[in-house]
C-alpha positions in Angstrom: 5.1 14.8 31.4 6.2 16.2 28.1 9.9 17.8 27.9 8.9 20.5 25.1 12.4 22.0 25.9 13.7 20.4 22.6 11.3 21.9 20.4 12.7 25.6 20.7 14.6 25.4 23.9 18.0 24.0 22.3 19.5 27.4 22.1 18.6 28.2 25.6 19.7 25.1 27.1 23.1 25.3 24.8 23.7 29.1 26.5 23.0 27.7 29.5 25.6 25.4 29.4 28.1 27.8 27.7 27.1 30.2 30.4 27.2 27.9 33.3 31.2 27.8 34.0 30.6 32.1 34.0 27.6 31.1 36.3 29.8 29.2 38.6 33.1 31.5 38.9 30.3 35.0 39.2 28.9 32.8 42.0 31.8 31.6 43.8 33.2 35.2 43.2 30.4 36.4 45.2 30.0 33.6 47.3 33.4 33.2 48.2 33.6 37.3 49.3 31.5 36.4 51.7 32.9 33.3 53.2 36.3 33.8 53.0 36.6 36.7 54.2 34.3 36.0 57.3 36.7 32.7 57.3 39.6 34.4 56.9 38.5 37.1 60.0 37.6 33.8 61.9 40.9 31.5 61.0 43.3 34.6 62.2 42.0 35.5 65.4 42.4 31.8 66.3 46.1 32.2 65.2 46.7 35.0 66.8 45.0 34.0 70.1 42.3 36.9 70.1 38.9 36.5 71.1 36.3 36.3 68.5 32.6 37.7 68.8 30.9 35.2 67.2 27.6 37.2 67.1 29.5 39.8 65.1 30.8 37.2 63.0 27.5 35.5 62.5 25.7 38.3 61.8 28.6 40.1 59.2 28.4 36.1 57.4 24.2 35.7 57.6 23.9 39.5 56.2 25.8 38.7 53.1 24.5 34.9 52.3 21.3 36.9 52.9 22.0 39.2 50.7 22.9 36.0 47.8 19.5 34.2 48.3 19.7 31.1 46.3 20.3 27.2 47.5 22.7 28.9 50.3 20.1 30.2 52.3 17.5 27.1 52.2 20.7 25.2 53.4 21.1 27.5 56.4 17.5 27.1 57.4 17.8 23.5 57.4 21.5 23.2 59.7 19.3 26.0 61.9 17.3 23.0 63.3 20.2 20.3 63.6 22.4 21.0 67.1 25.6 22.1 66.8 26.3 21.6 63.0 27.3 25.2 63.4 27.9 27.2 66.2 24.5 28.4 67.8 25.5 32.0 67.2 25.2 31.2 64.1 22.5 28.5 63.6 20.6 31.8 65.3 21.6 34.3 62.5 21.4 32.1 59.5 17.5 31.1 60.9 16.3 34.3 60.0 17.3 33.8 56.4 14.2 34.7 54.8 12.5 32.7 51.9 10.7 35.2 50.0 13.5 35.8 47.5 12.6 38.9 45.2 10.9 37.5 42.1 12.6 38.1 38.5 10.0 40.3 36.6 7.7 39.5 33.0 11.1 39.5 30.6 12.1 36.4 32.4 8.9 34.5 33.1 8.5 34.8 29.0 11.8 34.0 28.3 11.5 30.9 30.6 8.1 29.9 29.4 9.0 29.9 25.6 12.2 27.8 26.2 9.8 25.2 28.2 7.0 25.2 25.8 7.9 26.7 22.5 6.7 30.7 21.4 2.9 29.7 21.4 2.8 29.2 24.9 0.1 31.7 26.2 -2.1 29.8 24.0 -2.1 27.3 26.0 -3.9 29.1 29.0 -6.7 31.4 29.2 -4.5 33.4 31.1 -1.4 34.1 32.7 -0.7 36.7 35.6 2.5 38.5 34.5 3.5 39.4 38.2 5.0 36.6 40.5 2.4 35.5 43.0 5.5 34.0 45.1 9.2 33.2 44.5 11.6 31.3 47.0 15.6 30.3 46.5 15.4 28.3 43.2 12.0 29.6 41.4 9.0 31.5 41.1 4.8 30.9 40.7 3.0 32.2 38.8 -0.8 32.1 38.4 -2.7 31.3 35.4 -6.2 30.2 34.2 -6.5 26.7 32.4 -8.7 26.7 29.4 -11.3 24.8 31.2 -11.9 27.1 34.2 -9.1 25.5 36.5 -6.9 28.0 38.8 -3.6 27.4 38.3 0.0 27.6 39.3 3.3 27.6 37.1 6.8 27.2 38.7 9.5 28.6 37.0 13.3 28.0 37.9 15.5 30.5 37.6 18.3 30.9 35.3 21.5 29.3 35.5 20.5 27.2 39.2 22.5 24.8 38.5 25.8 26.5 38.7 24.9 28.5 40.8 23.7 25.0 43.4 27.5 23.9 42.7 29.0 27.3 43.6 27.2 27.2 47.5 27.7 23.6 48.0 31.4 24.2 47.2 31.4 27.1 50.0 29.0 25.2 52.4 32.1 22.6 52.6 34.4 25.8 53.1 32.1 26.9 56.0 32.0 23.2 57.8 36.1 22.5 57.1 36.4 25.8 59.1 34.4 25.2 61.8 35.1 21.6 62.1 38.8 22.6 62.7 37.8 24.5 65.4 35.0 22.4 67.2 35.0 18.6 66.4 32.0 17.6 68.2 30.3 17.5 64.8 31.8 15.6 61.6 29.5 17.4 58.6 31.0 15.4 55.9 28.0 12.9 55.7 25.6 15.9 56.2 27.1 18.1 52.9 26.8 14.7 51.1 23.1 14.6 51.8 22.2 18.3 51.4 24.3 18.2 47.8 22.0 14.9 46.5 19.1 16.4 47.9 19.6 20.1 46.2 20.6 18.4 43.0 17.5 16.7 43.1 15.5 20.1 43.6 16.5 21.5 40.4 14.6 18.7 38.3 11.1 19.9 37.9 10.0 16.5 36.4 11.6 14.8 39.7 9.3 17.2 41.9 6.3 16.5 39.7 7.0 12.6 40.6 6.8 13.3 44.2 4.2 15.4 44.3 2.0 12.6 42.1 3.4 10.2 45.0 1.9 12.7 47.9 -1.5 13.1 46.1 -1.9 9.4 46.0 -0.9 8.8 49.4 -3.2 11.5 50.6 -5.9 10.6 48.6 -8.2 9.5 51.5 -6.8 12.2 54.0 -9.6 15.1 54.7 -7.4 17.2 56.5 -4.3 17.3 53.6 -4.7 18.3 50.1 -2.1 18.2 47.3 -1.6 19.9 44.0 -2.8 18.1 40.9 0.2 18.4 38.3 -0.9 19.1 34.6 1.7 16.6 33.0 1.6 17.7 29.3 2.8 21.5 31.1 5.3 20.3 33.1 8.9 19.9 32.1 13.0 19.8 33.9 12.5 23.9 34.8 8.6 24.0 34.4 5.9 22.8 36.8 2.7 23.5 36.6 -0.5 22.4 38.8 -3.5 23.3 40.4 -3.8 26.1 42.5 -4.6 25.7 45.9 -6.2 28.9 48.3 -4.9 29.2 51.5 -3.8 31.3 54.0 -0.6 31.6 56.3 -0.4 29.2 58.9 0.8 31.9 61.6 -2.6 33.5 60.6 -3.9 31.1 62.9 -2.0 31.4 66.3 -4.1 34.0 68.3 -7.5 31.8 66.9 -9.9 29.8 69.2 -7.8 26.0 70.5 -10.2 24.3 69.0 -9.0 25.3 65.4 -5.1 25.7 66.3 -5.6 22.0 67.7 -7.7 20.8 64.4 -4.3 22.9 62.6 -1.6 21.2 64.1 -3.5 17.6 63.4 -3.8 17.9 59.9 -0.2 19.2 60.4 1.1 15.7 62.0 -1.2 13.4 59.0 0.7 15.4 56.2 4.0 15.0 57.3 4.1 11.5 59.3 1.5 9.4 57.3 3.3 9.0 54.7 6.9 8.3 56.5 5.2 5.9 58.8 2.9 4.2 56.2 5.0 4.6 53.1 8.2 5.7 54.6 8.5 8.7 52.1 9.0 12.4 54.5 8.9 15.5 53.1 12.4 16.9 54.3 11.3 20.6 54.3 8.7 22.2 56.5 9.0 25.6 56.1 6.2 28.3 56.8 6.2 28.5 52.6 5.3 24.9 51.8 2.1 24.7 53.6 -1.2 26.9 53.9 -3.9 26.5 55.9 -7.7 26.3 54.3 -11.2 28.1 55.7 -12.1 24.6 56.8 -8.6 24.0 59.0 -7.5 21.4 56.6 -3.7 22.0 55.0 -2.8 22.7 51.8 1.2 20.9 51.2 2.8 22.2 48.9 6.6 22.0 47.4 7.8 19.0 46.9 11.3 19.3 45.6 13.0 17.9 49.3 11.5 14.5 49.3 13.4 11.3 51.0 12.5 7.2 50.3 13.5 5.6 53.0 14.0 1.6 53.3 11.4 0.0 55.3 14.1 -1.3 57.8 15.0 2.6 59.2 11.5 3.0 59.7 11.3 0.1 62.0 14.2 1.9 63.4 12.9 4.7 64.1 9.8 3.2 66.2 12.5 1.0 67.8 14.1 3.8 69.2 11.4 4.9 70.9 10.0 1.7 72.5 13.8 1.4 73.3 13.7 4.5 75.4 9.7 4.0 76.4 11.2 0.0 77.9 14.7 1.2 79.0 15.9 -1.6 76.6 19.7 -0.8 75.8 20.2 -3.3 73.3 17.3 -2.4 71.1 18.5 1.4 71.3 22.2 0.5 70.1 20.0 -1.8 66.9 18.1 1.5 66.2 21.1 3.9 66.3 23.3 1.0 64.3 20.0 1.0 61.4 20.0 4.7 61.4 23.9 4.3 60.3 25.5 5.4 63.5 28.7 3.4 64.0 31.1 2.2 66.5 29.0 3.9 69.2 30.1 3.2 73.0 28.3 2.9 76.1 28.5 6.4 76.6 28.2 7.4 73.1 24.6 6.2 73.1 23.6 8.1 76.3 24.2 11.1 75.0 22.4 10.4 72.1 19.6 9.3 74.1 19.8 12.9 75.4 18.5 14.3 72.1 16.3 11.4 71.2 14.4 11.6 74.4 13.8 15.1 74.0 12.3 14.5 70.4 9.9 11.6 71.6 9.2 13.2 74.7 5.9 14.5 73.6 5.4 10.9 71.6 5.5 9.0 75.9 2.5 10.6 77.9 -0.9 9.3 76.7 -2.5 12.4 77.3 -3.4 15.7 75.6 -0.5 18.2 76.4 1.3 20.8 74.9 4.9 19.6 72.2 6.8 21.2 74.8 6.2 21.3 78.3 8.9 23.9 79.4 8.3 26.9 78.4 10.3 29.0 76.3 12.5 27.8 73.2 15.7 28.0 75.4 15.0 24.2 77.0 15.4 22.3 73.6 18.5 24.7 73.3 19.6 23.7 76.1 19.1 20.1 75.6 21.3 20.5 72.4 24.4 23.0 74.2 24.5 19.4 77.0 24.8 17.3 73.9 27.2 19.1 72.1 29.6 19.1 75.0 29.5 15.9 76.0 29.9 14.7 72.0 32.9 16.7 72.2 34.0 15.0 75.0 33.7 12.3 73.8 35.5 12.6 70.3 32.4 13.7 68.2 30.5 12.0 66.1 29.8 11.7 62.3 25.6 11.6 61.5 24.5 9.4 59.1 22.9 11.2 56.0 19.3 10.2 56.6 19.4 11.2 60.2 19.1 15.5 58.4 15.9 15.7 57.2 14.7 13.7 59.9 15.9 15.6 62.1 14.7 18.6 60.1 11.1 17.4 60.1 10.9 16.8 63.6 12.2 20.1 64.9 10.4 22.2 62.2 7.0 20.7 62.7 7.6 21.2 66.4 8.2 24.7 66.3 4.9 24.7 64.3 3.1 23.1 67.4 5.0 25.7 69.6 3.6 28.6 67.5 0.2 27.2 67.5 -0.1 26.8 71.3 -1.5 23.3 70.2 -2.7 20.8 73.0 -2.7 16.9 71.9 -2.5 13.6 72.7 0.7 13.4 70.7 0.6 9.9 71.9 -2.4 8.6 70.4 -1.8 10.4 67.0 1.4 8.2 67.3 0.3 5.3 68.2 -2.5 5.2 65.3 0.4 5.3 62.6 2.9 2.8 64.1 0.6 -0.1 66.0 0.7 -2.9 64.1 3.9 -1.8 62.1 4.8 -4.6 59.4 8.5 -3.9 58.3 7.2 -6.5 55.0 3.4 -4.5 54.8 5.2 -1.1 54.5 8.0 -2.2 51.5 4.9 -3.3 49.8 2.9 0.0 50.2 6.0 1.5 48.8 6.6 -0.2 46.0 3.2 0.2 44.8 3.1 3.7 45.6 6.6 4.8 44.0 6.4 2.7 41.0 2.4 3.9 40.3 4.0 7.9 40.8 7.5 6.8 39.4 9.5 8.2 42.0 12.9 6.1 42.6 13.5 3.6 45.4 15.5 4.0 48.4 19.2 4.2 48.2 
């Protein structure tokens, strides 16, 4: 990947850095409006002793981080899917965050083009759509035609992320000191830590380009999955381009035959889990934007900015846990949790977090073909988390470790996935085929091949 950004993008980058501490204090102006005065409204009833509607109050704080787009409102979606990080008002609220951002028009995309790759730019393509074909929290794509036929997409970052990623991570700790005061069930310290490395890491376009080298290798053989191909001499730190993949929205799909939602929500389980189980890399982010779903059922994965190496060792965690609760083996649960960075857990500690583990492998114990969830309704996994929380409060609460997020993340998004889809598997067997035979040694190896061949960085 060549960094052209040096060629004629000095003066950009040098008013970006003048301009990012006016970046920063604009965005924590506007930021902070928002948060501290919801915080403020929240803090004072407490003192005063009056009741607080927290739906108000959710909804007054998700309507103006709405309104902000940027880093703030991926964030939300993620803490939507981990129990009682915030209060499930607003874990409601802040999941309807939207992440079709409004796209910055032709005066930008120029502007960000020639800074990336120099004034002659459009020569390098046969052509280049002017108009945004998508745009999300931190960028936007843009289509273009490679001088040899090939469809194409560029991603372009906006201006000035970086500030403005500093700015809401300063006010995400705001948000979690305030509610943590009030409710200690939940200690987010450990959680911000993760969510600031892994939005840091999000603004580097070359980093992204690693990862997504990294998936098409380990997809390589895979029918169902297909990953962009990125054109290396066109990519740079704000620049990505790639091939273009066709697709179609995945909730296209829910009212079609089971047959096809079933073939869906396979190819759905390969792209994310083959490569944590095999190579123990997961892509932390499934969101309805960073997949689409081809004529022939197969999936299209796309966005690969939220990417997590894990050590070999929490894999073997992981599958731990489960034949921990499949064999009612104690001692093997408290290894697991202990791996996974939990600490000083007691006896009844580890039941409650058995609570929410058991409802995540649920699906993973029958060896038959059967729906994600067998109670209907979102309300039971809801429910599951509103019996946690109480008893972790009981208890003292808890501090998660910082891999446990996007775990996390990737388990309850790809299951709302196979909610939507109605799909009917033996969850089991797809399981079973990735893990049986599990070699702790055979999967560092895998891994090391794989990320030094991509160049993507080890575990932590």
């Amino acid at each position: 990947m060549i960094d052209r950004s040096h060629e004629v993008g000095s003066m950009n980058a040098k008013k970006d850095a003048e301009n990012s501490l006016g970046g920063r204090v604009k965005r924590y102006a506007r930021v902070g409006t928002a948060v501290g005065g919801a915080a403020a409204r929240f803090t004072g009833r407490r003192f005063f002793g009056l009741p607080l509607d927290k739906d108000e109050h959710a909804a007054e704080l998700t309507a103006a981080l709405g309104a902000l787009k940027g880093p703030l409102m991926k964030v939300a979606q993620i803490l939507a899917t981990v129990p009682d990080v915030l209060p499930e008002e607003y874990t409601l609220q802040l999941a309807q965050l939207q992440a079709g951002a409004p796209s910055m028009g032709w005066a930008f995309a120029k502007r960000r083009m020639a800074a990336e790759l120099g004034p002659r730019w459009q020569e390098m393509f046969a052509s280049f759509e002017h108009a945004a074909a998508a745009a999300a929290s931190l960028g936007q794509v843009h289509r273009a035609t490679g001088h040899d036929g090939r469809a194409l997409a560029c991603k372009l970052q906006y201006p000035d992320m970086a500030s403005v990623v500093e700015a809401d991570l300063r006010q995400l700790k705001l948000i979690f000191s305030v509610y943590r005061r009030y409710n200690p069930a939940i200690d987010p310290r450990e959680i911000h830590a993760e969510l600031s490395v892994r939005l840091h890491e999000e603004l580097d376009y070359q980093r992204e380009a690693r990862n997504m080298d990294l998936f098409y290798e380990i997809h390589r053989d895979e029918a169902g999955v297909h990953v962009p191909k990125t054109l290396p001499d066109l990519c740079t730190g704000r620049l990505l381009a790639m091939s273009w993949l066709d697709g179609i929205p995945l909730l296209d799909f829910v009212d079609k035959p089971i047959k096809v939602r079933n073939a869906v929500a396979y190819n759905m389980f390969r792209a994310w889990y083959l490569p944590f189980y095999r190579y123990g890399v997961l892509h932390g982010d499934p969101h309805l934007g960073n997949y689409t779903v081809r004529a022939d059922d197969s999936i299209n994965l796309l966005d690969f900015g939220c990417i997590r190496v894990f050590k070999p060792a929490f894999i073997g965690a992981v599958i731990d846990l489960y034949n921990a609760l499949r064999d009612d083996d104690r001692e093997l649960a408290v290894h697991a949790y202990e791996t996974w960075g939990f600490r000083s857990l007691s006896r009844e500690m580890i039941e409650v977090l058995d609570l929410w583990a058991r409802f995540l492998y649920a699906p993973l114990m029958e060896d038959r073909a059967r729906p994600i969830q067998m109670e209907k309704g979102f309300m039971y996994g809801a429910n599951v988390a509103a019996k946690v929380h109480m008893e972790l409060r009981r208890l003292g609460g808890v501090k998660p470790p910082r891999e446990f997020l996007l775990m996390d993340r990737a388990a309850i998004g790809l299951g709302s996935v196979f909610v939507h889809l109605k799909a009917e598997i033996n969850w089991y067997r797809l399981f079973h085929d990735l893990i049986d035979g599990f070699d702790e040694t055979a999967l560092g190896q895998r891994q090391k091949k794989a990320l030094k061949t991509a160049g993507v960085p080890a575990a932590e």
